[in-house]
N, CA, C and O atoms as a GROMACS GRO file, in nm:
protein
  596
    1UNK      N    1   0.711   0.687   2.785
    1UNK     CA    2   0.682   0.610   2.666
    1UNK      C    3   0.545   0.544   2.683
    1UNK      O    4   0.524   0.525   2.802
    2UNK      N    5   0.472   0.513   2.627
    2UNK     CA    6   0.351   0.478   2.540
    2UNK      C    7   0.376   0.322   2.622
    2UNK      O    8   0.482   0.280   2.670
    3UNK      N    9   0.241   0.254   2.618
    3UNK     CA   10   0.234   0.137   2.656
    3UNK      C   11   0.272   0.071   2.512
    3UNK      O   12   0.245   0.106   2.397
    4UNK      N   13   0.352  -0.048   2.569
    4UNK     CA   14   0.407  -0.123   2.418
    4UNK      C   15   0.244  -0.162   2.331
    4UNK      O   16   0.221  -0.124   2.216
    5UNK      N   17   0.172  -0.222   2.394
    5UNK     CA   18   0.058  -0.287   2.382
    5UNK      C   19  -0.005  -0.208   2.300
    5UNK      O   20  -0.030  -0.230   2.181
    6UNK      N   21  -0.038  -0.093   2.380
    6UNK     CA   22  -0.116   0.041   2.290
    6UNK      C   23  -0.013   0.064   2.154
    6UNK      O   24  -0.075   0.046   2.049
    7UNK      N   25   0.108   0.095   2.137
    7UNK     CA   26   0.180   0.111   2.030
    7UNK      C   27   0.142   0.016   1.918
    7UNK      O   28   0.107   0.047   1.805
    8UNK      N   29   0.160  -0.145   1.984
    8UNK     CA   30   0.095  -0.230   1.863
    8UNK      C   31  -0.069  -0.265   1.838
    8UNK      O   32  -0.081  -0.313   1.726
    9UNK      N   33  -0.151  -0.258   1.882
    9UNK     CA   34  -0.277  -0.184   1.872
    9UNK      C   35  -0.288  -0.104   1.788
    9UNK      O   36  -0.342  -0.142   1.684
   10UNK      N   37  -0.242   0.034   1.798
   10UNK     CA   38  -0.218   0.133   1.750
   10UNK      C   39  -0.229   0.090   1.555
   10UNK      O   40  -0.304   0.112   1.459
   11UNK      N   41  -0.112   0.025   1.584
   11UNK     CA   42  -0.024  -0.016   1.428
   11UNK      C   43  -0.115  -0.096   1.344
   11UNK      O   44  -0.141  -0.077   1.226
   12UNK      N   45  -0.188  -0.241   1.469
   12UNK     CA   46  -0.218  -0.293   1.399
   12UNK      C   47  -0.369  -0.208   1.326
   12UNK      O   48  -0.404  -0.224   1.209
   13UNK      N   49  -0.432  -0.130   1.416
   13UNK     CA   50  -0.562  -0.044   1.390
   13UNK      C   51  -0.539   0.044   1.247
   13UNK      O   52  -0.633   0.068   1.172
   14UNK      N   53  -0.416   0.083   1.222
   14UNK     CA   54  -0.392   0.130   1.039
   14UNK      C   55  -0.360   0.028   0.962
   14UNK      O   56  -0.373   0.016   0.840
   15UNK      N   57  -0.312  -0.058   1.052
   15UNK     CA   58  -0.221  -0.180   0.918
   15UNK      C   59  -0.368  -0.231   0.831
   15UNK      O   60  -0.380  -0.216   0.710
   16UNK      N   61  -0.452  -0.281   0.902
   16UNK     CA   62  -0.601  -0.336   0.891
   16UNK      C   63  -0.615  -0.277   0.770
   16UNK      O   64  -0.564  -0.327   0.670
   17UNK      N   65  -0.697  -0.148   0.766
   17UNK     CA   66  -0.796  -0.121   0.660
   17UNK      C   67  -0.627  -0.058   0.552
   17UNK      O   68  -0.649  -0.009   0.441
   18UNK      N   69  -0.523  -0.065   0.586
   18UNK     CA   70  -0.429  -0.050   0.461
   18UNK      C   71  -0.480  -0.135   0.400
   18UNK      O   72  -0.542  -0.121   0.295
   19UNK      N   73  -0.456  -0.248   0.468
   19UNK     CA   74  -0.414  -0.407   0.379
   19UNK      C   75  -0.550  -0.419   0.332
   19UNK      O   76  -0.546  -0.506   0.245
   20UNK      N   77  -0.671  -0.376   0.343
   20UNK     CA   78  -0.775  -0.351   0.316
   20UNK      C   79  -0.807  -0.300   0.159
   20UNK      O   80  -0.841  -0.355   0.055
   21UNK      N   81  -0.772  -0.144   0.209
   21UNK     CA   82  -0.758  -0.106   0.047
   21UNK      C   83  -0.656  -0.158  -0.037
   21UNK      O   84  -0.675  -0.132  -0.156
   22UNK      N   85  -0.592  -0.197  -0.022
   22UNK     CA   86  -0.490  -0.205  -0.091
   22UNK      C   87  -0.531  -0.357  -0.185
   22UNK      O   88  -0.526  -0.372  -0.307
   23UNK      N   89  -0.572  -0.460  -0.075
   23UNK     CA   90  -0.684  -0.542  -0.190
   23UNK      C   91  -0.777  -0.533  -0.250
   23UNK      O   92  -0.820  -0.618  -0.329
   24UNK      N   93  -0.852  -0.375  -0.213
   24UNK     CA   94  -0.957  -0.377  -0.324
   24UNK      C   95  -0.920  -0.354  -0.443
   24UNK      O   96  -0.951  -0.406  -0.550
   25UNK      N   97  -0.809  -0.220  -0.398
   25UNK     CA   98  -0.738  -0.167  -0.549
   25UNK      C   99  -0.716  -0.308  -0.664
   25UNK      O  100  -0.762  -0.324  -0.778
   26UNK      N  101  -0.642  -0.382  -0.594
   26UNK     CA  102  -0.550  -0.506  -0.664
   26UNK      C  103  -0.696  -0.553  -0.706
   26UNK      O  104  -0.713  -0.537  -0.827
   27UNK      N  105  -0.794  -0.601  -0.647
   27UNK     CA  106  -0.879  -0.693  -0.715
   27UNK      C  107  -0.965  -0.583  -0.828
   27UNK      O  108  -1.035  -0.634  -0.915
   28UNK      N  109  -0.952  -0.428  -0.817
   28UNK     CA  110  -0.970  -0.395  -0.917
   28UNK      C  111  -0.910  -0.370  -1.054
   28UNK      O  112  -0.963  -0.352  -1.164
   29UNK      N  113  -0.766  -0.373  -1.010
   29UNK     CA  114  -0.709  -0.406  -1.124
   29UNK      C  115  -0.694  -0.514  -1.188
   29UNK      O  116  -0.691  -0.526  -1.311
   30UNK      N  117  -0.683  -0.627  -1.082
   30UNK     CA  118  -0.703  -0.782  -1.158
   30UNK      C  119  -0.787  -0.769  -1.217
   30UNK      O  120  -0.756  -0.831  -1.319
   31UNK      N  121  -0.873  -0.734  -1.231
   31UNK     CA  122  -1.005  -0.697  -1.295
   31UNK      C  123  -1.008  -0.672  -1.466
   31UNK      O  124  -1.079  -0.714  -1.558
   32UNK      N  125  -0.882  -0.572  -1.454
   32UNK     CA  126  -0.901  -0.559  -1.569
   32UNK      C  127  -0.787  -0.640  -1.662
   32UNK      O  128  -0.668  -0.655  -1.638
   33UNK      N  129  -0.875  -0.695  -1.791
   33UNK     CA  130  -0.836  -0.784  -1.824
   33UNK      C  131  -0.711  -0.765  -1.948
   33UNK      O  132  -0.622  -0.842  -1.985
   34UNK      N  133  -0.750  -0.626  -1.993
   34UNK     CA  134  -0.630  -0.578  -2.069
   34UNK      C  135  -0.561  -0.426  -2.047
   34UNK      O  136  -0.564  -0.330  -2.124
   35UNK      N  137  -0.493  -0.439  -1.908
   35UNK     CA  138  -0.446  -0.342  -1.870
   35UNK      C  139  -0.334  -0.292  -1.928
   35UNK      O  140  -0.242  -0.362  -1.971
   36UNK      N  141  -0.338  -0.158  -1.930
   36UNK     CA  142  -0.191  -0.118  -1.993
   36UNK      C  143  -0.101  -0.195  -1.898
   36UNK      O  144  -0.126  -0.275  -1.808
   37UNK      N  145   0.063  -0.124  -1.970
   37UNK     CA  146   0.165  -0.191  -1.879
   37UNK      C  147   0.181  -0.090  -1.763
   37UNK      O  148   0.233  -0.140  -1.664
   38UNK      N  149   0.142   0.067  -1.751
   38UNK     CA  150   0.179   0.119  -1.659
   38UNK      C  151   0.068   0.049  -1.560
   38UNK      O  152   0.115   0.029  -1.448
   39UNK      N  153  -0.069   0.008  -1.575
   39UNK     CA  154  -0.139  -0.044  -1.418
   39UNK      C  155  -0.083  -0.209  -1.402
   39UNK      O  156  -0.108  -0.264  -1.295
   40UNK      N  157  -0.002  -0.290  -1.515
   40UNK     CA  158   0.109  -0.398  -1.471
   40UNK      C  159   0.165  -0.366  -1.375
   40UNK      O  160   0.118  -0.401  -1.266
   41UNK      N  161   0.266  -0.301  -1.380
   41UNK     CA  162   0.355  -0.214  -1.269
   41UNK      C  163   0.262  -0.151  -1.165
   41UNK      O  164   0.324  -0.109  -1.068
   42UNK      N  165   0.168  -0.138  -1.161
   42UNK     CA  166   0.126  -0.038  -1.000
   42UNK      C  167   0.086  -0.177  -0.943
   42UNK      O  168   0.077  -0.177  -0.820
   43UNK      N  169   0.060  -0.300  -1.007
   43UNK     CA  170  -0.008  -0.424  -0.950
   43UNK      C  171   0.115  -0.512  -0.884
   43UNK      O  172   0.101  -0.573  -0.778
   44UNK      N  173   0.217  -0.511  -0.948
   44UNK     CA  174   0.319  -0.543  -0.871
   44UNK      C  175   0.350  -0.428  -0.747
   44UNK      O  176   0.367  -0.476  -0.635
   45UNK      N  177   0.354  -0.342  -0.754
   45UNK     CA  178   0.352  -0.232  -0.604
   45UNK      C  179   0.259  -0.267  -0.550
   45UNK      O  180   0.281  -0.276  -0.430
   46UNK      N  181   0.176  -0.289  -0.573
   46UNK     CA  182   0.023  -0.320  -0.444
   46UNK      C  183   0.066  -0.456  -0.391
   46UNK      O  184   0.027  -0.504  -0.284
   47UNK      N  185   0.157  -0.520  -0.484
   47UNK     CA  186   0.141  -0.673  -0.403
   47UNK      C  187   0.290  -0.697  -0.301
   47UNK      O  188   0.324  -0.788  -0.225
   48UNK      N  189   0.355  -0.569  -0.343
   48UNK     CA  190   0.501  -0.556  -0.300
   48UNK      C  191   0.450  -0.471  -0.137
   48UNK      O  192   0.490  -0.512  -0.028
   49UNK      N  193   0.365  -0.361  -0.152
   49UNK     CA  194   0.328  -0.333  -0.040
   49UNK      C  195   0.197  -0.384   0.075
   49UNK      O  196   0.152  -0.335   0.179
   50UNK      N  197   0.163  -0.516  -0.012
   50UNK     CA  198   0.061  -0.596   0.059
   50UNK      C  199   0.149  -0.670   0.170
   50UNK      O  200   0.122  -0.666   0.290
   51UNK      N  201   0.258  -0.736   0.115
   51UNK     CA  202   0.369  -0.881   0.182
   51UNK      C  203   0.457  -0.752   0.256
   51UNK      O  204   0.549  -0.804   0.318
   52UNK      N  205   0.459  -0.607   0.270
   52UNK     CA  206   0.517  -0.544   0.373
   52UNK      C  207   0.417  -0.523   0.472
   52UNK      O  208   0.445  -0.517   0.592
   53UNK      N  209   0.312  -0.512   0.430
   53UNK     CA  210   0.179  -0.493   0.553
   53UNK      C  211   0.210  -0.627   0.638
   53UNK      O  212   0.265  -0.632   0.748
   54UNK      N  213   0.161  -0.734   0.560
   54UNK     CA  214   0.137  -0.786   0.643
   54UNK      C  215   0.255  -0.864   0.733
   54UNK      O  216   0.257  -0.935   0.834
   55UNK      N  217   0.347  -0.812   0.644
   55UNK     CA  218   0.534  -0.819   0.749
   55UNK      C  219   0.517  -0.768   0.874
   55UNK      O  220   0.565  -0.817   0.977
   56UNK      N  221   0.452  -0.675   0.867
   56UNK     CA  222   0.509  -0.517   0.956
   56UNK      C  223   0.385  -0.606   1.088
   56UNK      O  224   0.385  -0.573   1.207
   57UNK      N  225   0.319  -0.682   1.048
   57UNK     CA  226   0.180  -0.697   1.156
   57UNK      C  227   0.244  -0.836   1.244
   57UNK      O  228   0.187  -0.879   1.345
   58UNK      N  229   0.357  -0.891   1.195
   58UNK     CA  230   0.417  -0.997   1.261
   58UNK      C  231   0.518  -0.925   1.389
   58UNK      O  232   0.551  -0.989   1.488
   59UNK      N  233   0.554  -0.788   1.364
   59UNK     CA  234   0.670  -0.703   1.465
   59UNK      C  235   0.544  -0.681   1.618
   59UNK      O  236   0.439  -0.625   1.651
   60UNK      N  237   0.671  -0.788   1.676
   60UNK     CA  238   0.562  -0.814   1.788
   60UNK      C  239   0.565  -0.677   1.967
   60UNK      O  240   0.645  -0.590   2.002
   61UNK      N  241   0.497  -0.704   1.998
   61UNK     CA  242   0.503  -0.558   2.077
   61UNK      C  243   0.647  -0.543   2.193
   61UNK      O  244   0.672  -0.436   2.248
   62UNK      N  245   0.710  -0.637   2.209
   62UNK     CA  246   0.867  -0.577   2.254
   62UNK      C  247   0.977  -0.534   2.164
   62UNK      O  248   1.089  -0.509   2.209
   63UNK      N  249   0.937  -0.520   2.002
   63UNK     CA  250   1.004  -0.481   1.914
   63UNK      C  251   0.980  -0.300   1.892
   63UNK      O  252   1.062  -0.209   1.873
   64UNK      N  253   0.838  -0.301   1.904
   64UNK     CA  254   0.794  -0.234   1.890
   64UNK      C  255   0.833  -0.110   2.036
   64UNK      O  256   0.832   0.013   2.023
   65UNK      N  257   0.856  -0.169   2.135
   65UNK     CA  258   0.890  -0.103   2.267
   65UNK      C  259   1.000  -0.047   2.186
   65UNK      O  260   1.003   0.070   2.147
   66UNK      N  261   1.122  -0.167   2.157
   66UNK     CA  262   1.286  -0.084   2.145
   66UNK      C  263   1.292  -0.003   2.029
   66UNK      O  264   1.397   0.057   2.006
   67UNK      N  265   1.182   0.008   1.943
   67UNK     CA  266   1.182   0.086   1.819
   67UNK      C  267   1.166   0.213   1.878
   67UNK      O  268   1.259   0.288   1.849
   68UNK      N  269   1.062   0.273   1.968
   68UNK     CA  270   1.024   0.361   2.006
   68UNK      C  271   0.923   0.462   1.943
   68UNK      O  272   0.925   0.463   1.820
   69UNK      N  273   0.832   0.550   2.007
   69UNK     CA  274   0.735   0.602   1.976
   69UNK      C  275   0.745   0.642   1.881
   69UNK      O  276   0.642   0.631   1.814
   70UNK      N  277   0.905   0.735   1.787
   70UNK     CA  278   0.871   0.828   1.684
   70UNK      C  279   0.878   0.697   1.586
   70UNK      O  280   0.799   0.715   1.493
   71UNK      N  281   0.934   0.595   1.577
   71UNK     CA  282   0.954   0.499   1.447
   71UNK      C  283   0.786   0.449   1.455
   71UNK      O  284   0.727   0.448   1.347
   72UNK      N  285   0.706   0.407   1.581
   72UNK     CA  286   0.605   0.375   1.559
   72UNK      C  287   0.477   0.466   1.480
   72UNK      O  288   0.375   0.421   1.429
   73UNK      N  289   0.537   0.657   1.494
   73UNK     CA  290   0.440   0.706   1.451
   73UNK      C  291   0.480   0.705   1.292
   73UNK      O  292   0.404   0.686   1.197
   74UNK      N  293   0.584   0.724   1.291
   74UNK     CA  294   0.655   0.726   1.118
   74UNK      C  295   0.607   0.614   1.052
   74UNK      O  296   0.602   0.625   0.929
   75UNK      N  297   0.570   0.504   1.104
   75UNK     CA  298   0.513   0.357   1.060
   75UNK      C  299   0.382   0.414   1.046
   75UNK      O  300   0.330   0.380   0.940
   76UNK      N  301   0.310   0.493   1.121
   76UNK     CA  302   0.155   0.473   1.126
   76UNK      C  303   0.134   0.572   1.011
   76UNK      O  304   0.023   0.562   0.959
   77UNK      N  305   0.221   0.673   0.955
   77UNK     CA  306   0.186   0.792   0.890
   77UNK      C  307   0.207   0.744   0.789
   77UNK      O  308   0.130   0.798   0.708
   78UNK      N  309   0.300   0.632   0.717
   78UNK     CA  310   0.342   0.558   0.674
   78UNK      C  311   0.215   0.484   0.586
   78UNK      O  312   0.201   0.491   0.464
   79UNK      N  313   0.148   0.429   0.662
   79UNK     CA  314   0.055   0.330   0.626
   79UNK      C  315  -0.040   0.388   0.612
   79UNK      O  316  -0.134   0.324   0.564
   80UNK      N  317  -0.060   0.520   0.641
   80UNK     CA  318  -0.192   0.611   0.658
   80UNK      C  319  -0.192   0.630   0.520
   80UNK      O  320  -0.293   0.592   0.461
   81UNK      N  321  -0.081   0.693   0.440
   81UNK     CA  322  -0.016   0.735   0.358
   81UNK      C  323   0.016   0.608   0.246
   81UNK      O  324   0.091   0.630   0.151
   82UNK      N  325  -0.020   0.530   0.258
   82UNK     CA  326  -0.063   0.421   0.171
   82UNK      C  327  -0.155   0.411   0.156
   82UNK      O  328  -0.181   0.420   0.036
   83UNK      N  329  -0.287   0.385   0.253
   83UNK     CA  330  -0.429   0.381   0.228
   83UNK      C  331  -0.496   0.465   0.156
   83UNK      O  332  -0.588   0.447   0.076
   84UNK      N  333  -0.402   0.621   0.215
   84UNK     CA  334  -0.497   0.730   0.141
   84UNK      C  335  -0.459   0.705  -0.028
   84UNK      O  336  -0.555   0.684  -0.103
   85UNK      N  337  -0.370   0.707  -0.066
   85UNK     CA  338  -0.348   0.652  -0.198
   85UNK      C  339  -0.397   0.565  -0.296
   85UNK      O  340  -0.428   0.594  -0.412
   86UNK      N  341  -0.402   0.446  -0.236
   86UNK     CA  342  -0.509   0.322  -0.284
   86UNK      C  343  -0.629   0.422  -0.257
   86UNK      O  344  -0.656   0.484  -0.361
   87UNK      N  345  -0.681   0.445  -0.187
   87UNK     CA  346  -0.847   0.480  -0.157
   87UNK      C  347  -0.904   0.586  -0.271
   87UNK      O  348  -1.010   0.591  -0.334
   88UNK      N  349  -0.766   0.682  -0.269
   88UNK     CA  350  -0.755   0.789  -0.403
   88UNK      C  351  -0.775   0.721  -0.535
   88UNK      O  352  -0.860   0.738  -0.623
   89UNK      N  353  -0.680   0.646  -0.526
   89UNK     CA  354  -0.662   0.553  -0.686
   89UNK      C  355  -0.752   0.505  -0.727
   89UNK      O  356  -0.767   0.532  -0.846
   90UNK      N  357  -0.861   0.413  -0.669
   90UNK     CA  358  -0.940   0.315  -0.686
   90UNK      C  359  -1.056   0.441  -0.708
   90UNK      O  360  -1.124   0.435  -0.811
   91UNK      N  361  -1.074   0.538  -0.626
   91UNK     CA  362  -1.154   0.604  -0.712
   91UNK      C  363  -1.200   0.673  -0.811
   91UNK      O  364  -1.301   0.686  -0.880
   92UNK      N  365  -1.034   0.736  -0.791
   92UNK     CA  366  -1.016   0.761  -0.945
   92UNK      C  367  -1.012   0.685  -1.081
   92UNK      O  368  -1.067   0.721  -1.185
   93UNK      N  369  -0.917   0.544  -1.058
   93UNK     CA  370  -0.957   0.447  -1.178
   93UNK      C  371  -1.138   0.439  -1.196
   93UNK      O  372  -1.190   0.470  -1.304
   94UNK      N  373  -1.212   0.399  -1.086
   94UNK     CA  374  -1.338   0.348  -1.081
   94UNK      C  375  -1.434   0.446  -1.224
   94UNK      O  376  -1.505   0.404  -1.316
   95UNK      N  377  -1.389   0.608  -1.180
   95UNK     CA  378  -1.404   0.715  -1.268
   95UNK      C  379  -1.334   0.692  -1.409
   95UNK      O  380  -1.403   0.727  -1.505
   96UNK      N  381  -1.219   0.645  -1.436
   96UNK     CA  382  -1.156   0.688  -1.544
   96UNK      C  383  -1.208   0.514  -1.661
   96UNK      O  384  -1.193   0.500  -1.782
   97UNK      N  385  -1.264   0.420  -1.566
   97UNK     CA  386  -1.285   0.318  -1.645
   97UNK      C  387  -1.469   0.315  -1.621
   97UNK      O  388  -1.531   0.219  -1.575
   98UNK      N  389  -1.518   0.422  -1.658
   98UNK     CA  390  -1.672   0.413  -1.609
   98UNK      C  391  -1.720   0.334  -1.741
   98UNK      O  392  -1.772   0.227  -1.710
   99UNK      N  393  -1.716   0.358  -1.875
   99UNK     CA  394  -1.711   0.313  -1.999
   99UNK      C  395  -1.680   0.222  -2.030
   99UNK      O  396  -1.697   0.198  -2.149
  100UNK      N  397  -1.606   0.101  -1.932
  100UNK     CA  398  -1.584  -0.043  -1.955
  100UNK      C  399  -1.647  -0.128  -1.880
  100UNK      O  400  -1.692  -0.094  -1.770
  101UNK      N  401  -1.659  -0.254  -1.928
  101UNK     CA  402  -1.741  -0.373  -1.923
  101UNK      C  403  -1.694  -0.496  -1.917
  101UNK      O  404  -1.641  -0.548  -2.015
  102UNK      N  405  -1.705  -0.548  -1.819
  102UNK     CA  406  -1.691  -0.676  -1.788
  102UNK      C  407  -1.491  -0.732  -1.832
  102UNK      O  408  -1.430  -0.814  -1.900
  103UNK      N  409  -1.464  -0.610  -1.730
  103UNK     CA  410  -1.296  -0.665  -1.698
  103UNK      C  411  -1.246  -0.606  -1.882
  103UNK      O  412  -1.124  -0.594  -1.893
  104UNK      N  413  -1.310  -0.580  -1.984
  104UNK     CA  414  -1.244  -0.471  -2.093
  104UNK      C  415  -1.194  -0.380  -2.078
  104UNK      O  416  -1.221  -0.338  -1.965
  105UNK      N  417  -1.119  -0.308  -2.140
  105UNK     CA  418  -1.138  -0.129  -2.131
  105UNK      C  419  -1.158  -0.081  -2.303
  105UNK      O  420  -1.085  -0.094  -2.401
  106UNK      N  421  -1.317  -0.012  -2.277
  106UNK     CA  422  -1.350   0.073  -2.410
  106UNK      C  423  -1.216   0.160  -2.428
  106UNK      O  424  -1.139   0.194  -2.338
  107UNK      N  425  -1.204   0.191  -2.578
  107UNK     CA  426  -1.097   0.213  -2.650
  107UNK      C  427  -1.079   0.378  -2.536
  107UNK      O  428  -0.968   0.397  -2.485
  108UNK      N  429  -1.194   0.480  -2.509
  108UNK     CA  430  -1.167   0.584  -2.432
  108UNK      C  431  -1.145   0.566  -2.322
  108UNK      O  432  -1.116   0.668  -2.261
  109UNK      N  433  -1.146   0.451  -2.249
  109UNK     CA  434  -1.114   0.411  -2.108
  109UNK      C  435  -0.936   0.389  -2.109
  109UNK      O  436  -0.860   0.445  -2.030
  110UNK      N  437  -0.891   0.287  -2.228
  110UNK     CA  438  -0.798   0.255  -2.269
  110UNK      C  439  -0.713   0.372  -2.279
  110UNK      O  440  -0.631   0.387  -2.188
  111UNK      N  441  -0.717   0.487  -2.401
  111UNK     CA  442  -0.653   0.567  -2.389
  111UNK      C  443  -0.661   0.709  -2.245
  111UNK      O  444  -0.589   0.808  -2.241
  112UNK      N  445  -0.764   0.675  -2.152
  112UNK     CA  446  -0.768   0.748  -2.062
  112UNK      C  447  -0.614   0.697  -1.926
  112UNK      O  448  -0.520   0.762  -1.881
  113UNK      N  449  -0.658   0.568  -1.909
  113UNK     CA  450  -0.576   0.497  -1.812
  113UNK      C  451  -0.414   0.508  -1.899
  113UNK      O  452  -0.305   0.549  -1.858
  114UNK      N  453  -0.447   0.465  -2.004
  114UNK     CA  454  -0.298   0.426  -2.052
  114UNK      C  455  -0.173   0.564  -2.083
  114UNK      O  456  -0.052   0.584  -2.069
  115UNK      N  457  -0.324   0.650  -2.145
  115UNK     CA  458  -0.206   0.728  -2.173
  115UNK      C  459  -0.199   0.874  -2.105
  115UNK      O  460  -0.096   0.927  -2.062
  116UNK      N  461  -0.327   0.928  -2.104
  116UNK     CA  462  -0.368   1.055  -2.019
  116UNK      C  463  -0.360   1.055  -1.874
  116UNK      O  464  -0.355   1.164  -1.817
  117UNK      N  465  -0.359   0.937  -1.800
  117UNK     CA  466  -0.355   0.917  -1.650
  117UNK      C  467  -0.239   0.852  -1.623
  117UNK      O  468  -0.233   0.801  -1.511
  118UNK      N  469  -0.132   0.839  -1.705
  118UNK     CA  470  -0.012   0.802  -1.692
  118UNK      C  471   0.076   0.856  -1.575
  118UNK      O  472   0.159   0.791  -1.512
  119UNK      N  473   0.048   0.966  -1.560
  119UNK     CA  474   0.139   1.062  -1.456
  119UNK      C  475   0.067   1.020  -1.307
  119UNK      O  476   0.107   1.018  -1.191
  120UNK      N  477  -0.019   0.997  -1.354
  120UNK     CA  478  -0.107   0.995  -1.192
  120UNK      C  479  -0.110   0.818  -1.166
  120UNK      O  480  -0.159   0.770  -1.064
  121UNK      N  481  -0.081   0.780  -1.218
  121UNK     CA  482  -0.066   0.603  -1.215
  121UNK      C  483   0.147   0.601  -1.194
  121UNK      O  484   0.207   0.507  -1.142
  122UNK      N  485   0.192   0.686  -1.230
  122UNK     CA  486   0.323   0.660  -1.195
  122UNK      C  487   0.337   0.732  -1.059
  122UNK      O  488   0.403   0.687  -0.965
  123UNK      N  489   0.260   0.859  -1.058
  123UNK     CA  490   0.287   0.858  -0.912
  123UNK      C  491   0.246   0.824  -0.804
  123UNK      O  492   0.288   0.889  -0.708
  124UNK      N  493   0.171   0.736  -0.783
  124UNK     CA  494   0.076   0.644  -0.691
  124UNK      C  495   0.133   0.501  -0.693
  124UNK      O  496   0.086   0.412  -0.621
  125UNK      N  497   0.233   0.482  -0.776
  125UNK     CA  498   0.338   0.368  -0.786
  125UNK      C  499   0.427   0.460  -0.689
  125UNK      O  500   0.444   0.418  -0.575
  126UNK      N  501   0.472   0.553  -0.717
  126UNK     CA  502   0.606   0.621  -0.617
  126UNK      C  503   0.559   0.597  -0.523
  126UNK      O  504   0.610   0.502  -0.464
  127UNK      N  505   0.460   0.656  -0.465
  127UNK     CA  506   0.396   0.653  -0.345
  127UNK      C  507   0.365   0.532  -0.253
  127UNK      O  508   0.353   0.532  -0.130
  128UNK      N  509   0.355   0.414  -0.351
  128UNK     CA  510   0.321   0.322  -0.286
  128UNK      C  511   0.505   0.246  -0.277
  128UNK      O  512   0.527   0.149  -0.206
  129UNK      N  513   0.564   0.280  -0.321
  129UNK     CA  514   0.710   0.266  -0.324
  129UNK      C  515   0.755   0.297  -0.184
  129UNK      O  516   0.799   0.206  -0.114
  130UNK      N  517   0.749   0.388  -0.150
  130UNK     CA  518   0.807   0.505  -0.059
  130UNK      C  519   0.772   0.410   0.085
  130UNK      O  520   0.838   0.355   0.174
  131UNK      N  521   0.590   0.431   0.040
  131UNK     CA  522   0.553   0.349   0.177
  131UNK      C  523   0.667   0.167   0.186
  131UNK      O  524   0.746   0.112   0.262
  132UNK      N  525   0.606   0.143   0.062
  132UNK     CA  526   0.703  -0.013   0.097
  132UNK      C  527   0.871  -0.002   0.168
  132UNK      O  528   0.914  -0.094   0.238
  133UNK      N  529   0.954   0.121   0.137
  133UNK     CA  530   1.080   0.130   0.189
  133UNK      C  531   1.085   0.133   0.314
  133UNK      O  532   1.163   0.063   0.379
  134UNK      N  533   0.990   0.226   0.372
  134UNK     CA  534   0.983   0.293   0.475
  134UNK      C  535   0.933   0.138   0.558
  134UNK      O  536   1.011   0.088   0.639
  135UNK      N  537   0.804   0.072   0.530
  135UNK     CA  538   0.798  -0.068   0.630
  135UNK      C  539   0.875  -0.138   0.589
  135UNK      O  540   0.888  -0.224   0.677
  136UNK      N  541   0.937  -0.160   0.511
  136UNK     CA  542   1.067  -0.319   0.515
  136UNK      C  543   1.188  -0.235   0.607
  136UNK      O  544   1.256  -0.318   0.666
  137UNK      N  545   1.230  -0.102   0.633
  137UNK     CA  546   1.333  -0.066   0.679
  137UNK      C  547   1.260  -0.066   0.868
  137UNK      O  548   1.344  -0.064   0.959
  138UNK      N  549   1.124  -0.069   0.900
  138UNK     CA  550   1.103  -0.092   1.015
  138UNK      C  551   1.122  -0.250   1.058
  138UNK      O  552   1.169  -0.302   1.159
  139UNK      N  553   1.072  -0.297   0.948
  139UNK     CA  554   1.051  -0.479   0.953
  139UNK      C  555   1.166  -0.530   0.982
  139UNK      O  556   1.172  -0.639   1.039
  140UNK      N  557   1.304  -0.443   0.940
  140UNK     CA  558   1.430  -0.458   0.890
  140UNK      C  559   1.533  -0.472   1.040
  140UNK      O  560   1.605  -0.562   1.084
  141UNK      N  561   1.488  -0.300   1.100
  141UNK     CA  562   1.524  -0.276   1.218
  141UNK      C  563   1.453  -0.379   1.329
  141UNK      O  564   1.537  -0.440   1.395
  142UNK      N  565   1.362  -0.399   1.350
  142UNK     CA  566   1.262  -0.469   1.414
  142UNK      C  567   1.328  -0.633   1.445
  142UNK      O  568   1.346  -0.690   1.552
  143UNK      N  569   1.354  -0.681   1.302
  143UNK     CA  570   1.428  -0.820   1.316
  143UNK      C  571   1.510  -0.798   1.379
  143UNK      O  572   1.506  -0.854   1.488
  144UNK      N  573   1.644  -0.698   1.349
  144UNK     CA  574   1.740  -0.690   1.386
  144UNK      C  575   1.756  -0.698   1.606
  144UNK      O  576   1.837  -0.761   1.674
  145UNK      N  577   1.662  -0.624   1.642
  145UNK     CA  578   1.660  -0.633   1.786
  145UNK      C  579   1.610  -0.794   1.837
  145UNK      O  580   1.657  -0.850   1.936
  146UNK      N  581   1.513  -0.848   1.754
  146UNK     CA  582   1.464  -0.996   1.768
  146UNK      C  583   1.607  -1.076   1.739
  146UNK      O  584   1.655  -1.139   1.833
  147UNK      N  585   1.658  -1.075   1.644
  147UNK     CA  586   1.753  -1.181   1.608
  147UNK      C  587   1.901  -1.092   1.601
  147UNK      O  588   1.965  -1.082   1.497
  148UNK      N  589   1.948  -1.020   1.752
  148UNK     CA  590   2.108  -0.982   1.693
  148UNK      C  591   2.207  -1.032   1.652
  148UNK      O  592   2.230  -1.150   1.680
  149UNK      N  593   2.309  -0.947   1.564
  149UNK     CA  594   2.375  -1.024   1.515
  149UNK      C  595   2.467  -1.089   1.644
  149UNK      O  596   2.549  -1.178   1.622
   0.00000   0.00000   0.00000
């Protein structure tokens, strides 16, 4: 087995620039000032998988020992797999709202995000879903060895 140390290292070295993108996304959507309701909902997922990031960065490295290497890599692929998403998203919104101004969305920005990019805004909510299950069920297990019943 892996040095515990290196394992949380490891974790914390993806958790970082997750929790990273994942606030730029959010401060780009705060941004906008009349967002449809589907980027409502992806803003609650970014903030649902922000308070699991930075959960998962409190699992301290003898938790991380009894979890063992494959839960630590499933965590890291995990979070990898969040970033790449936000990093995707934000560029793609950045593209799909090029035509708006100052936290608006022009009426073609509007119907781009709201209604044509609908599929791709619900599934980058799944995605960021998936990741949030997957760290509250490590965060979950993790307590559980800290505090048995």
């Amino acid at each position: 087995m892996a040095d515990p140390l290196s394992v949380a290292a490891s974790i914390v070295g993806v958790t970082v620039p997750a929790l990273h993108g994942t606030r730029l996304l959010l401060d780009d959507l705060q941004g906008i000032a009349d967002a449809p309701k589907v980027v409502e909902s992806l803003k609650e997922d970014l903030l649902s998988v922000d308070m699991a990031l930075k959960s998962l960065q409190a699992v301290k490295d003898p938790e991380w020992k009894s979890l063992g290497e494959t839960v630590a890599h499933e965590s890291k692929v995990a979070i990898s797999n969040c970033k790449r998403a936000c990093d995707m998203f934000r560029t793609d919104l950045q593209r799909w709202t090029r035509h708006s101004e100052g936290g608006k969305l022009s009426w073609q920005d509007r119907a781009n995000v709201g209604f044509f990019k609908q599929r791709r805004v619900k599934s980058t909510s799944e995605q960021l879903q998936t990741c949030k299950l997957t760290l509250n069920s490590v965060i979950g297990i993790a307590t559980l060895y800290v505090h048995p019943a």
